[in-house]
N, C-alpha and C positions, 0 to 999 in steps of 0.2 A: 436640226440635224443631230443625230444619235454620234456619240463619241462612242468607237472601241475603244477598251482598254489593250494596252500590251502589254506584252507579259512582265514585265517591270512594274508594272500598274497591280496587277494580280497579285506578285511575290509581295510588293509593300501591304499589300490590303491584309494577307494571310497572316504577315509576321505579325503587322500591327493585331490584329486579331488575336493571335496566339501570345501575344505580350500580356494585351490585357486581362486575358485568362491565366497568368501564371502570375501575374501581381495581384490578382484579385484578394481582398481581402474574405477569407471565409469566415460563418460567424462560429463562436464557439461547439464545438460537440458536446451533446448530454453525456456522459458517461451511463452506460450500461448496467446495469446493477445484477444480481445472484440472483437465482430464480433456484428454487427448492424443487426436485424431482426426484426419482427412483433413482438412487445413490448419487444424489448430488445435492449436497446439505450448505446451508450458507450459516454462518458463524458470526454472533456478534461477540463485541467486547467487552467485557464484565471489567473494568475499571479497579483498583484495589490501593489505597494507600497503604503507603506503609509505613512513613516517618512522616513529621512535619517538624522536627525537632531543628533549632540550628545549630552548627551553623550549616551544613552542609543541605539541608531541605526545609525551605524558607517558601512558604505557601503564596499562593499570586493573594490581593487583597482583597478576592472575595474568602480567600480560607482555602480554596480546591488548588491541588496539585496540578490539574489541570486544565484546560480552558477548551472552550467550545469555538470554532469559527463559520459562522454561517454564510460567509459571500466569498466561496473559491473559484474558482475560475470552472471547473468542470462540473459545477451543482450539487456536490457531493459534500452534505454537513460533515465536519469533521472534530475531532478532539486534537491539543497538540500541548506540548509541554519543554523545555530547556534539555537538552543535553545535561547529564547530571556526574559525569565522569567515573570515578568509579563507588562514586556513594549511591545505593539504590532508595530513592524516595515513594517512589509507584510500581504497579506492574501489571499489565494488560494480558486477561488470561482469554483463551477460547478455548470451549471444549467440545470435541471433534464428536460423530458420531460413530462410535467406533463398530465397526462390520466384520464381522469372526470371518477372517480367512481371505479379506479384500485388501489388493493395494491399492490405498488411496492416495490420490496427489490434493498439493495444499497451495491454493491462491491466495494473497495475498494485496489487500488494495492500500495501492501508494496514493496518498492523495494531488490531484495537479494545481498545489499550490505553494508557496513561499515558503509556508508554515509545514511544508515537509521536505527537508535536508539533510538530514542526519543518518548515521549507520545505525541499523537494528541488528540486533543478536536473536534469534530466535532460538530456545529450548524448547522441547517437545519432551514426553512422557510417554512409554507405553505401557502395556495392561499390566505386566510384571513391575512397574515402578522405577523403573529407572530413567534417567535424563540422558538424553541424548542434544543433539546440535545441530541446526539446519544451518545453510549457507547466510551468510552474511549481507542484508541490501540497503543498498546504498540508496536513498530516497533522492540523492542530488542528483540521479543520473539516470532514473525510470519513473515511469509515472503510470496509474490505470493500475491494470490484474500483472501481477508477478509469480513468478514458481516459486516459491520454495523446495530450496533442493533438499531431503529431508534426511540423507545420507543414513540410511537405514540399512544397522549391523548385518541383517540378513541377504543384503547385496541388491535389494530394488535400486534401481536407476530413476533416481529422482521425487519418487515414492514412498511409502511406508505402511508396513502394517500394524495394527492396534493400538493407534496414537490416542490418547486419552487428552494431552491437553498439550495445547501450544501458549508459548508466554516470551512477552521480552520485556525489562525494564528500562529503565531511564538509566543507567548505570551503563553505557554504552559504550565508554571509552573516550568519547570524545570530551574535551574541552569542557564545563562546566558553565551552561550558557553561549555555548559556541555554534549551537545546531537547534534545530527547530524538528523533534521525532509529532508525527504527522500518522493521524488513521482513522478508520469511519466512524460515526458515532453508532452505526447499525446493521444487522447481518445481511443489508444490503450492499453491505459498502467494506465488510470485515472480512473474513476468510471465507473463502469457494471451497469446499471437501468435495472432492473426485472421485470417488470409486468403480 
């Protein structure tokens, strides 16, 4: 003989149902990478020592200022290096592809790993030469593609025009080995340029 259920019988089957779906363990996401198009340029990082002298810039023991990590959690190789406080040892340059009379917006990939924690200062340049200052990110607290807010004199909201080069070094503020600055090894994984 067929047993109904009653409706206490159906609420418990649905919650249980809906339990197991919101503990479900999901597996990790690819991360997405920059796709090059008709004003949309992707950016890698041209890497640059600048000291290894000590005591303030003390090279890891293969000799490179920086170090490569190849098992992050989002698949995305990356480069990373110590928080250097305010003595600059490195400096990570991109250079934009600058479009006469376009505001471009500037992404920025945080990597989703341990090895990125730290506050980045980003400088910018534009065609006249002069340095300008994007918003400040905090790597401990985002992860994936980020805006840079590129606070551009001419009053763009969030934008800029005739950026020639973006850079931030290890000279960060923070603590001297206290932070772990984190970023792609490739213009898949390096800055998005918007225009």
């Amino acid at each position: 003989m067929r047993r109904r259920r009653g409706l206490a019988g159906l609420l418990t089957a649905l919650l249980m149902g809906m339990a197991a779906t919101l503990f479900a363990v999901a597996p990790a996401q690819a991360a997405t990478g920059c796709t090059s198009y008709s004003l949309q340029f992707c950016l890698g990082p041209n890497n640059t020592t600048l000291s290894t002298s000590a005591p303030y810039c003390t090279p890891f023991s293969n000799g490179s200022e920086w170090q490569v990590y190849n098992n992050p959690v989002d698949g995305v190789q990356q480069y990373w290096t110590y928080s250097n406080g305010s003595n600059a040892c490195i400096q990570v340059n991109y250079y934009p592809v600058t479009e006469t009379g376009y505001n471009c917006y500037f992404y920025f990939y945080v990597p989703d790993e341990g090895y990125a924690n730290a506050h980045i200062t980003f400088g910018w340049w534009d065609t006249g030469g002069t340095k300008h200052y994007a918003n400040v990110v905090n790597e401990n607290v985002v992860s994936g593609w980020t805006q840079l807010q590129m606070n551009d004199p001419n009053g763009f909201t969030g934008g800029a025009v005739g950026v020639t080069k973006i850079q931030f070094q290890d000279n960060n503020g923070d603590a001297a080995g206290s932070s772990y600055i984190g970023w792609g090894t490739s213009s898949s994984f390096g800055i998005e340029e918007v225009c």
